[in-house]
Backbone of each chain as nested JSON, in Angstrom:
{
  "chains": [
    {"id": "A", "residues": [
      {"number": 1, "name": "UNK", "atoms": {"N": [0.853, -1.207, 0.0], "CA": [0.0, 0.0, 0.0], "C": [0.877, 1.241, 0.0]}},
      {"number": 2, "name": "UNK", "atoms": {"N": [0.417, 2.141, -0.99], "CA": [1.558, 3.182, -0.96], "C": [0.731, 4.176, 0.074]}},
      {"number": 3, "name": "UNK", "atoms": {"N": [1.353, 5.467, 0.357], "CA": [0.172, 6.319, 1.505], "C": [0.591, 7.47, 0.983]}},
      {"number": 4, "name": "UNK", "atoms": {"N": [-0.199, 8.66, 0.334], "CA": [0.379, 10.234, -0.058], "C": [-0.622, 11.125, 0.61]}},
      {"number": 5, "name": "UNK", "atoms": {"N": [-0.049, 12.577, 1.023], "CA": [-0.964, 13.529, 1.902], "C": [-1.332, 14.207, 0.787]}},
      {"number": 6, "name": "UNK", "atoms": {"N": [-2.662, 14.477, 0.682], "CA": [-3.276, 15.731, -0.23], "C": [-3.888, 16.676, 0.718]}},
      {"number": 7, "name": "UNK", "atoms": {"N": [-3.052, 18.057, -0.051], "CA": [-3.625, 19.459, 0.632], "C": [-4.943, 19.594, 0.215]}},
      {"number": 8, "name": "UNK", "atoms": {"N": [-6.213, 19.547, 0.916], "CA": [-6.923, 19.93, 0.18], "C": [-7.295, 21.22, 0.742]}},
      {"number": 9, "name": "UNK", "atoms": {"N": [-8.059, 21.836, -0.241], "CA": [-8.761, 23.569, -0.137], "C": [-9.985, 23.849, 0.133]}},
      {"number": 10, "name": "UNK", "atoms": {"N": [-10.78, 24.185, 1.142], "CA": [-12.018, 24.433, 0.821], "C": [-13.217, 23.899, 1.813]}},
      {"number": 11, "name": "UNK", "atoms": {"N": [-12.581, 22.775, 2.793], "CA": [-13.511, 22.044, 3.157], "C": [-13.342, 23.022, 4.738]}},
      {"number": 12, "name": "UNK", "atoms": {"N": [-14.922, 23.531, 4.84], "CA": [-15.156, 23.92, 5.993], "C": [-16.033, 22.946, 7.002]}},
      {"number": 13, "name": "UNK", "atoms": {"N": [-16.736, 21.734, 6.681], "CA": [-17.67, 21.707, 7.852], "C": [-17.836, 20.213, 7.731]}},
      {"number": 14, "name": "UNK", "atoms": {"N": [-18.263, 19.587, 8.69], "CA": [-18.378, 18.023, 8.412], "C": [-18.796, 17.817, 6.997]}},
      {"number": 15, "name": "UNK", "atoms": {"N": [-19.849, 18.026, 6.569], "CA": [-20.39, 17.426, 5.267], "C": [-19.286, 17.868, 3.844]}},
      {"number": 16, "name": "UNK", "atoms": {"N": [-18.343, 18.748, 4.559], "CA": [-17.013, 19.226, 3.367], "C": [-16.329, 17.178, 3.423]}},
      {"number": 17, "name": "UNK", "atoms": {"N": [-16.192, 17.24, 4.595], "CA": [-15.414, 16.048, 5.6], "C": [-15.545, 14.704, 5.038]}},
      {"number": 18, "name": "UNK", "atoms": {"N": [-17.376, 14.828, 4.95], "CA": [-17.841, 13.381, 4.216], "C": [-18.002, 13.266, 2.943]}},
      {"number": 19, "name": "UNK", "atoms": {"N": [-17.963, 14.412, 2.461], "CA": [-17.776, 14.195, 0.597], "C": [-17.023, 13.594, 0.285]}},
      {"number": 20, "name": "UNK", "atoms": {"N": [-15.579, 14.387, 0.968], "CA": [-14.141, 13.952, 0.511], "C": [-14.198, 12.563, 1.087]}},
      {"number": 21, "name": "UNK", "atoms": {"N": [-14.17, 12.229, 2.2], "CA": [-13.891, 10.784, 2.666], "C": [-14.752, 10.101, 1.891]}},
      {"number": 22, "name": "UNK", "atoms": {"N": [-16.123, 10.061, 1.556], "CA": [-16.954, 9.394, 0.993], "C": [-15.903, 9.126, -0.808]}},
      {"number": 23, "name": "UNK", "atoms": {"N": [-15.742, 10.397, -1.461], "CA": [-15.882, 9.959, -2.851], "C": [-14.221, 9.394, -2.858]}},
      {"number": 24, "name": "UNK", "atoms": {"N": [-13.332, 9.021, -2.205], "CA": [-12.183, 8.63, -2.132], "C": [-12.254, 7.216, -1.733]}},
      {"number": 25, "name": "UNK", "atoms": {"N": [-13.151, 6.949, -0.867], "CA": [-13.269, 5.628, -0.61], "C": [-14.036, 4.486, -1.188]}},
      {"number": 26, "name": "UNK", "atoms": {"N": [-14.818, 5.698, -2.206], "CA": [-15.538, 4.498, -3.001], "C": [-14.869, 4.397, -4.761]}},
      {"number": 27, "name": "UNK", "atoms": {"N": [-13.449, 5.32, -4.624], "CA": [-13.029, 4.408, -5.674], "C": [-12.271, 2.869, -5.079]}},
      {"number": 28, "name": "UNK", "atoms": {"N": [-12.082, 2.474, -6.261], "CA": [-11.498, 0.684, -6.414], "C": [-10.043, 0.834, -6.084]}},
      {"number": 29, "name": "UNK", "atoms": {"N": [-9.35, 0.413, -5.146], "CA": [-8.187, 0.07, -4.707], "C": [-7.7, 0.737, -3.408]}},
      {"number": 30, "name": "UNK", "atoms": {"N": [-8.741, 2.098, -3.342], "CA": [-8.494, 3.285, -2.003], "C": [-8.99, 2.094, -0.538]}},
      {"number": 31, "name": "UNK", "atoms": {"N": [-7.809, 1.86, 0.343], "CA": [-7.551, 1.15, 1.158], "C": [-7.952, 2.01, 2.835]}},
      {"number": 32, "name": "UNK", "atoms": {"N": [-7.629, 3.482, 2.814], "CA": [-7.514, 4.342, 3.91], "C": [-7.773, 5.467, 3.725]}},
      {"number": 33, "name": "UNK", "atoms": {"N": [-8.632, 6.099, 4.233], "CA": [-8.612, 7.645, 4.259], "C": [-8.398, 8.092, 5.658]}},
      {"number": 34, "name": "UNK", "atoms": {"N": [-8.378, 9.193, 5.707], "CA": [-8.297, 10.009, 6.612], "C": [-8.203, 11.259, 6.839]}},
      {"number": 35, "name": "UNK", "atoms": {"N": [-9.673, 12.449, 6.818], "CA": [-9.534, 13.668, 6.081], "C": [-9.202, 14.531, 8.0]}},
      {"number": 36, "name": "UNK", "atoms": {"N": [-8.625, 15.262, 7.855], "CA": [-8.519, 16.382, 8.465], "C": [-8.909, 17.958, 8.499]}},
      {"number": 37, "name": "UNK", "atoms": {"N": [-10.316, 17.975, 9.025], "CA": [-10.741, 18.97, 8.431], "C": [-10.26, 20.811, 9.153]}},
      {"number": 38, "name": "UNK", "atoms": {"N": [-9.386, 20.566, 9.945], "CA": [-8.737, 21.773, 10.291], "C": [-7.659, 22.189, 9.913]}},
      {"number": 39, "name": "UNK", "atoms": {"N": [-6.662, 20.858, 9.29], "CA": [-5.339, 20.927, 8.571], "C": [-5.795, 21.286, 7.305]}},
      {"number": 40, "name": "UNK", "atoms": {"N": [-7.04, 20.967, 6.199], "CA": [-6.845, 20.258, 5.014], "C": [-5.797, 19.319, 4.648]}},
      {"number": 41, "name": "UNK", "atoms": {"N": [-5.565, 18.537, 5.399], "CA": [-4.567, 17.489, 4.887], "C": [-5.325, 16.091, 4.757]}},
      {"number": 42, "name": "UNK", "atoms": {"N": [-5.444, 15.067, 3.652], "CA": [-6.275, 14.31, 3.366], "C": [-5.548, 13.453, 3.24]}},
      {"number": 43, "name": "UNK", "atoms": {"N": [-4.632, 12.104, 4.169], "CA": [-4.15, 11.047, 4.399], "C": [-5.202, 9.846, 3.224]}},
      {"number": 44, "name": "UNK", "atoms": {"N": [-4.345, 9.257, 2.343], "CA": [-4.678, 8.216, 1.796], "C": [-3.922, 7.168, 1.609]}},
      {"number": 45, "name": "UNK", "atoms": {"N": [-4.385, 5.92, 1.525], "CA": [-3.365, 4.846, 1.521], "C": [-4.1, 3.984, 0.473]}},
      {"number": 46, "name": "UNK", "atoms": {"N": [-3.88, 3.773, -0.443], "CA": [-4.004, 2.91, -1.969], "C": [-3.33, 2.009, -2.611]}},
      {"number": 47, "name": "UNK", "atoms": {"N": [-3.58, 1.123, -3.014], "CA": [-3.163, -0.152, -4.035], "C": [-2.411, 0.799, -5.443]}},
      {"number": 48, "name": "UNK", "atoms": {"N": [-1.348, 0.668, -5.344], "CA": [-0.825, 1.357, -6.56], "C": [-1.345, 1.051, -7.8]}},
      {"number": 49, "name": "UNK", "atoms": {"N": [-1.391, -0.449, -7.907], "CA": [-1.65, -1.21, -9.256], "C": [-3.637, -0.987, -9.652]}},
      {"number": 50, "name": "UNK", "atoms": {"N": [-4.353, -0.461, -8.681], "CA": [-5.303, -0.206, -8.92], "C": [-5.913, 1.37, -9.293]}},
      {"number": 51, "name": "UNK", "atoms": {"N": [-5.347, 2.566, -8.947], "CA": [-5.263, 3.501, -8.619], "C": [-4.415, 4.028, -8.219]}},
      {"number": 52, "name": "UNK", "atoms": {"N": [-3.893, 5.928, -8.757], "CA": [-3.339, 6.592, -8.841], "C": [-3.335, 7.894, -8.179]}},
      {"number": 53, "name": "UNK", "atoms": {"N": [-2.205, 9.02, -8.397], "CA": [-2.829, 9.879, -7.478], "C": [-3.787, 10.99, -7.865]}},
      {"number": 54, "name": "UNK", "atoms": {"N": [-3.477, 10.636, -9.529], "CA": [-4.307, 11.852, -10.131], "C": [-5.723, 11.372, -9.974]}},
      {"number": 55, "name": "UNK", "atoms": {"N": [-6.109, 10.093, -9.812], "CA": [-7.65, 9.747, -9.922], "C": [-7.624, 10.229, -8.253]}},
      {"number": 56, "name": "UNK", "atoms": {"N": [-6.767, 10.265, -7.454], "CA": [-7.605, 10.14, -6.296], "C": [-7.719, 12.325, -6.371]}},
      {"number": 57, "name": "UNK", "atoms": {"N": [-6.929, 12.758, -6.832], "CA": [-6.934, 14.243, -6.835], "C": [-8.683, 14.373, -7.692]}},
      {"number": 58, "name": "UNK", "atoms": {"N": [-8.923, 13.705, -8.707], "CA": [-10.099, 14.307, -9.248], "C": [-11.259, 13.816, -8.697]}},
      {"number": 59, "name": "UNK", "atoms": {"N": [-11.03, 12.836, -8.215], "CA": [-12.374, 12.483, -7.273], "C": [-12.466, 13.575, -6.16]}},
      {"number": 60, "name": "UNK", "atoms": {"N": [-11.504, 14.231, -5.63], "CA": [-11.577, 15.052, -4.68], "C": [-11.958, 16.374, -5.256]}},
      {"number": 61, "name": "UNK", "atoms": {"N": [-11.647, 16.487, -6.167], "CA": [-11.773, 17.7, -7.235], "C": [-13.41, 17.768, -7.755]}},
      {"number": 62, "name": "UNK", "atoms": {"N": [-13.956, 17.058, -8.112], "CA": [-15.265, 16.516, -8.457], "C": [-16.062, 16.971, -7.45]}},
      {"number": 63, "name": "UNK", "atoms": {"N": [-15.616, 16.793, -6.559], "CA": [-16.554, 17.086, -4.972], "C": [-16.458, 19.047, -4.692]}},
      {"number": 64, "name": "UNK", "atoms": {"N": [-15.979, 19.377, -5.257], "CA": [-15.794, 21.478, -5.262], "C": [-15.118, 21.808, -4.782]}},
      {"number": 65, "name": "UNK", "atoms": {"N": [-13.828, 20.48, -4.283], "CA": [-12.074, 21.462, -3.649], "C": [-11.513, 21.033, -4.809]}},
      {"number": 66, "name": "UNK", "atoms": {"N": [-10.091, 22.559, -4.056], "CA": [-9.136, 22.35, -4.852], "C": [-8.247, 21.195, -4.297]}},
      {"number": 67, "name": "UNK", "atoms": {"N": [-6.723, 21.228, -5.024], "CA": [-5.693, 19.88, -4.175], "C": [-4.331, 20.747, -4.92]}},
      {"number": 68, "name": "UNK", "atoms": {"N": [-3.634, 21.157, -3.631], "CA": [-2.621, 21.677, -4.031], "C": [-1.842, 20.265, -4.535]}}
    ]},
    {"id": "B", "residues": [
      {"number": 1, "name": "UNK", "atoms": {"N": [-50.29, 32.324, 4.223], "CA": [-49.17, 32.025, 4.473], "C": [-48.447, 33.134, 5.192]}},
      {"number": 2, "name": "UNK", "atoms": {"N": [-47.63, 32.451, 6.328], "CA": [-46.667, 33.287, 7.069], "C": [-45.409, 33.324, 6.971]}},
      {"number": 3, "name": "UNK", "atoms": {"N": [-44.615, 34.403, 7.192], "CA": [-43.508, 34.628, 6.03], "C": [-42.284, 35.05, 7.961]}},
      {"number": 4, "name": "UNK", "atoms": {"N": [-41.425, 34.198, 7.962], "CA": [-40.614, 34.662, 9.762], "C": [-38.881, 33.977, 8.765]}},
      {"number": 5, "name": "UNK", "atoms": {"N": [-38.018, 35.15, 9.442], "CA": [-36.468, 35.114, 8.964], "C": [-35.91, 34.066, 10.517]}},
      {"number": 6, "name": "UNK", "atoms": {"N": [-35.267, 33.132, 10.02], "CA": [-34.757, 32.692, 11.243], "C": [-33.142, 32.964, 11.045]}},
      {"number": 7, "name": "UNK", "atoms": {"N": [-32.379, 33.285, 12.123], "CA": [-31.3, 33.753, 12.016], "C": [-30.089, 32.274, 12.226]}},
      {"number": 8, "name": "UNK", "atoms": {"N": [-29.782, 31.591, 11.436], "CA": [-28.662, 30.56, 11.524], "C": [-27.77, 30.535, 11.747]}},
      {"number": 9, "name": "UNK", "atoms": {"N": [-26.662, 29.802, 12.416], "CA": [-25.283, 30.482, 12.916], "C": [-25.043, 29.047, 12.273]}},
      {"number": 10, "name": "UNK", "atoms": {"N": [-23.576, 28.914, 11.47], "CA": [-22.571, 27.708, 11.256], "C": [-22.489, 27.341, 10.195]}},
      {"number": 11, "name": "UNK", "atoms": {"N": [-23.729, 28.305, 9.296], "CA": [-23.804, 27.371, 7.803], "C": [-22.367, 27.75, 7.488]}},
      {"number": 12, "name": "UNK", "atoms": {"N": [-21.699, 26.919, 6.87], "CA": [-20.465, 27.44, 6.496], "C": [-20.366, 26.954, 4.297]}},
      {"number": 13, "name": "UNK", "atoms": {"N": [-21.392, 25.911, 4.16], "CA": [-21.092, 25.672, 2.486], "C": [-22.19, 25.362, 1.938]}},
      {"number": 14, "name": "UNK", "atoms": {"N": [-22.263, 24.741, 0.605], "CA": [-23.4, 24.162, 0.067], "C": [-23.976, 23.248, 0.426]}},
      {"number": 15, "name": "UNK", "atoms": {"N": [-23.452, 22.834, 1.448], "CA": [-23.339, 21.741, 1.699], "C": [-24.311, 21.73, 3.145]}},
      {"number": 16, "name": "UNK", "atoms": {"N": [-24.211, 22.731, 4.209], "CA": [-24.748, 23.088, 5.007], "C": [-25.834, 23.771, 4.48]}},
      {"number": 17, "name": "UNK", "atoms": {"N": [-26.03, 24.652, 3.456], "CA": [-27.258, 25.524, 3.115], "C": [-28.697, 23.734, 2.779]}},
      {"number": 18, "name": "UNK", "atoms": {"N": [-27.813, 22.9, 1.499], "CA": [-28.537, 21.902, 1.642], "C": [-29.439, 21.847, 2.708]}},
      {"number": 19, "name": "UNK", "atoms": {"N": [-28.462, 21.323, 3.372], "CA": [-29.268, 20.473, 4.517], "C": [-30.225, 21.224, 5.085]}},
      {"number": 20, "name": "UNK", "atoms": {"N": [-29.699, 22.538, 5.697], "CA": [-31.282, 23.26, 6.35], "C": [-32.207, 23.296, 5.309]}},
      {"number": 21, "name": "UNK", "atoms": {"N": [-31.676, 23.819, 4.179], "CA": [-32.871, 23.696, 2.88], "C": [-34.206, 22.187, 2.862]}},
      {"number": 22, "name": "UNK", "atoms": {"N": [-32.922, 21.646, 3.031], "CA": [-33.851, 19.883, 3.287], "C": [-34.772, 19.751, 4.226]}},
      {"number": 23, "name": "UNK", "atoms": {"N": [-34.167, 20.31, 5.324], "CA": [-34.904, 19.761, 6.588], "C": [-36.015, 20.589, 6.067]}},
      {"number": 24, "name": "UNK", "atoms": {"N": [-36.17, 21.665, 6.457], "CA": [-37.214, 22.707, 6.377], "C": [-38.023, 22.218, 5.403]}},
      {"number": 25, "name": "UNK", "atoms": {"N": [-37.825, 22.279, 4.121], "CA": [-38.837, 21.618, 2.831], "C": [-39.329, 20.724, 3.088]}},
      {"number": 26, "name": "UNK", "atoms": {"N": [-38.86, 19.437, 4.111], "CA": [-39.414, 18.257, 3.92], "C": [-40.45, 18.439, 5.278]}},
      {"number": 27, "name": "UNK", "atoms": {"N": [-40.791, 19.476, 6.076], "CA": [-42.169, 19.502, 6.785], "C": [-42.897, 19.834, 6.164]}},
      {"number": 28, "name": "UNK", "atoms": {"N": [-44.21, 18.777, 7.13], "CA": [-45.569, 19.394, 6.017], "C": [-45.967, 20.784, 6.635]}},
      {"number": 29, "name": "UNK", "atoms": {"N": [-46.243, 21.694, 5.536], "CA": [-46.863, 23.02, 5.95], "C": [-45.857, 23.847, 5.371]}},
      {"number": 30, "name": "UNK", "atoms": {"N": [-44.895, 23.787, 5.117], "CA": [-43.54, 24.736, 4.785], "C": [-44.016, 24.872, 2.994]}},
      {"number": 31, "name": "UNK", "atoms": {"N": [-44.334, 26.094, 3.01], "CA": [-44.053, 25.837, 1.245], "C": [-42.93, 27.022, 1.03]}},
      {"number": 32, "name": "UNK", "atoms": {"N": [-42.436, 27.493, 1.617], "CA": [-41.125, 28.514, 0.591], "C": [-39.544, 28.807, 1.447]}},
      {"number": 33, "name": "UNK", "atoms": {"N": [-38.484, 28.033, 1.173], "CA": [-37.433, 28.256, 1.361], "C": [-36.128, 29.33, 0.797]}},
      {"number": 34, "name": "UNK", "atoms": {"N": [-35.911, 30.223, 2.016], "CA": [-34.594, 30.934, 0.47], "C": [-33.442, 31.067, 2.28]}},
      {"number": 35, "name": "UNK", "atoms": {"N": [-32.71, 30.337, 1.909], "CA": [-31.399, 30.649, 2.535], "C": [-30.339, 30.987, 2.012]}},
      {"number": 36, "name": "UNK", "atoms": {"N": [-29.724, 32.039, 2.952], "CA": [-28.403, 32.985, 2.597], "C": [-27.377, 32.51, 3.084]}},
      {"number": 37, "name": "UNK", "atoms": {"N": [-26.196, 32.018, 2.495], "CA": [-25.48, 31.32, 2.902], "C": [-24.051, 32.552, 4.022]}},
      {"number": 38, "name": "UNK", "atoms": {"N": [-24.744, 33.58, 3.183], "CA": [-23.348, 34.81, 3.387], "C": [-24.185, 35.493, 4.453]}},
      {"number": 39, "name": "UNK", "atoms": {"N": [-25.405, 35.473, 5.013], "CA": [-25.962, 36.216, 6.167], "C": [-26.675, 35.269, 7.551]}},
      {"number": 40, "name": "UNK", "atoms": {"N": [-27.062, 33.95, 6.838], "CA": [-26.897, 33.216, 7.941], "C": [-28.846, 33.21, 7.87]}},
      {"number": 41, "name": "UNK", "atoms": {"N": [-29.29, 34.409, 7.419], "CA": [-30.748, 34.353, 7.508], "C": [-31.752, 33.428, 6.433]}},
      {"number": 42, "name": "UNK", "atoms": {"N": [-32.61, 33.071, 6.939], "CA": [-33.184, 31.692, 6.312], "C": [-34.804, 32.319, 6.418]}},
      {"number": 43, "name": "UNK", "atoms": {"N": [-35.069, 32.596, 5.24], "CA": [-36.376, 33.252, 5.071], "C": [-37.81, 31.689, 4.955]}},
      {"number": 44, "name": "UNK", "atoms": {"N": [-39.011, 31.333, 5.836], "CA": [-39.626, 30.564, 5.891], "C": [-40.7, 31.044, 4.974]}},
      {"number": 45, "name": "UNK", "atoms": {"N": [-41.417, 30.566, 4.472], "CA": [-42.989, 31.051, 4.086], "C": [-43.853, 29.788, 4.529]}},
      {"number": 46, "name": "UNK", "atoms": {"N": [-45.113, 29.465, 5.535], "CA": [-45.276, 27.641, 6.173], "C": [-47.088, 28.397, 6.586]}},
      {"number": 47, "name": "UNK", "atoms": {"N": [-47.693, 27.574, 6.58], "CA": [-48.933, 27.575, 6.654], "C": [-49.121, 26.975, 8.349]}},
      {"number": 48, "name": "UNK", "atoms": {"N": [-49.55, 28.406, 9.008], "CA": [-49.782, 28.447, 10.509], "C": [-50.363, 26.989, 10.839]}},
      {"number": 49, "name": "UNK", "atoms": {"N": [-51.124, 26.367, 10.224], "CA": [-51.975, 25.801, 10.578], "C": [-52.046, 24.079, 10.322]}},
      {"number": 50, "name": "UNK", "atoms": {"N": [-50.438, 24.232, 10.237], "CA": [-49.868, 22.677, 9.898], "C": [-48.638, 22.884, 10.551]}},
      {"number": 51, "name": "UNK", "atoms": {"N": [-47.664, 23.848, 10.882], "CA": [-46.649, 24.197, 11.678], "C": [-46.582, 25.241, 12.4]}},
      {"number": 52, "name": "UNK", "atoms": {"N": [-45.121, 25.21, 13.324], "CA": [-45.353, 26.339, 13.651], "C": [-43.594, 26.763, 13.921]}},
      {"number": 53, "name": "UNK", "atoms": {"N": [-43.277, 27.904, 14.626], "CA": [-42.247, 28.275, 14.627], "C": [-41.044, 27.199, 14.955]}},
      {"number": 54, "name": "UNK", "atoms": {"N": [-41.397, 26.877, 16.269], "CA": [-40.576, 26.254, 16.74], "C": [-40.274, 24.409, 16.373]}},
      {"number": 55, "name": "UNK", "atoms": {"N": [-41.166, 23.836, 15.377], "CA": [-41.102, 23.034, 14.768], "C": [-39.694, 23.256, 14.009]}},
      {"number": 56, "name": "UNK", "atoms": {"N": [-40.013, 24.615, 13.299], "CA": [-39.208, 24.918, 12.443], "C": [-37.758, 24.882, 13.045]}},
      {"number": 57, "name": "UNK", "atoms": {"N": [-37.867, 25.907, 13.962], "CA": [-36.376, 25.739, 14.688], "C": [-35.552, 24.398, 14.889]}},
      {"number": 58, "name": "UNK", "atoms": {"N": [-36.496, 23.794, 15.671], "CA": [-36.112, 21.875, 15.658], "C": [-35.38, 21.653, 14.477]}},
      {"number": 59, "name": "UNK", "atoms": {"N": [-36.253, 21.803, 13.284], "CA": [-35.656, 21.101, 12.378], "C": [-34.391, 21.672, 11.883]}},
      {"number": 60, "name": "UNK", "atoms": {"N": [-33.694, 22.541, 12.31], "CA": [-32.825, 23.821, 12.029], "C": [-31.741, 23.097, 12.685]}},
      {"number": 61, "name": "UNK", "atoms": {"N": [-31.887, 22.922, 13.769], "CA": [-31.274, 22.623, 15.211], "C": [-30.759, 21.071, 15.396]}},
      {"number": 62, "name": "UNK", "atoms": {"N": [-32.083, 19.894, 14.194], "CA": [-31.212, 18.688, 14.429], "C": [-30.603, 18.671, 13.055]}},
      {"number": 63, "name": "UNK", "atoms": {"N": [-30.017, 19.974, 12.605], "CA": [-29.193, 19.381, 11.495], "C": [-28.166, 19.744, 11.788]}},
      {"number": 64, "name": "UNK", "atoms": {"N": [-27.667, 20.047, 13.463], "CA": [-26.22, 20.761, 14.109], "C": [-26.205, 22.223, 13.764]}},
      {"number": 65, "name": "UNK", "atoms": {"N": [-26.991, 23.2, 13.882], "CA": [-26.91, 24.635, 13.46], "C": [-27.705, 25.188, 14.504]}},
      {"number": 66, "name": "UNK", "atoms": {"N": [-27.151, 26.169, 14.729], "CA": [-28.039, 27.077, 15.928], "C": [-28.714, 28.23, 15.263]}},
      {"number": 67, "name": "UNK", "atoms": {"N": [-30.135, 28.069, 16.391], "CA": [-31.304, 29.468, 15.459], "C": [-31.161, 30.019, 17.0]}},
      {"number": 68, "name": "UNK", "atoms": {"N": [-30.643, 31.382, 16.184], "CA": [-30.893, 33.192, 16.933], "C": [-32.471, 32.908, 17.34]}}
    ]}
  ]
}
């Protein structure tokens, strides 16, 4: 399992919280999340061979943040 | 129809406007919603005679948001 931090932008309030955790975890190979909603820092841990980081950036992106 | 501003504290996204939007619409008696996401005020329009204020508040209140 590889694990990368994404900055994310934008998320003020639980339901910012459960988008992101929600649409990250229901792609195919996403193993771990873990959003931080006072850092924006969005802990993920993924199957390399299934998923990448740019899919996991646009699923997060999809949801109305940015990802430094 | 009776027309009362309830004052919201916490909405912070679309995400929060939703939800009070939801709650509120989905009582019977409520027919007109307009919430401000940038003033916090949540304009009702609800038929006295199927609700009443503090119904309304409730429903404000179990979506984690405090009414002024």
């Amino acid at each position: 399992m590889k694990n990368i931090t994404l900055e994310v932008k934008g998320m003020t309030c639980g339901h910012c919280k459960s988008a992101v955790n929600g649409a990250l975890e229901e792609l195919a190979g996403v193993e771990r999340v873990e959003v931080n909603l006072e850092t924006g820092k969005v802990e993920v841990g993924y199957d390399e061979s299934k998923v990448d980081e740019n899919k996991l950036k646009e699923a997060v992106e999809e949801q109305g943040y940015d990802v430094a």
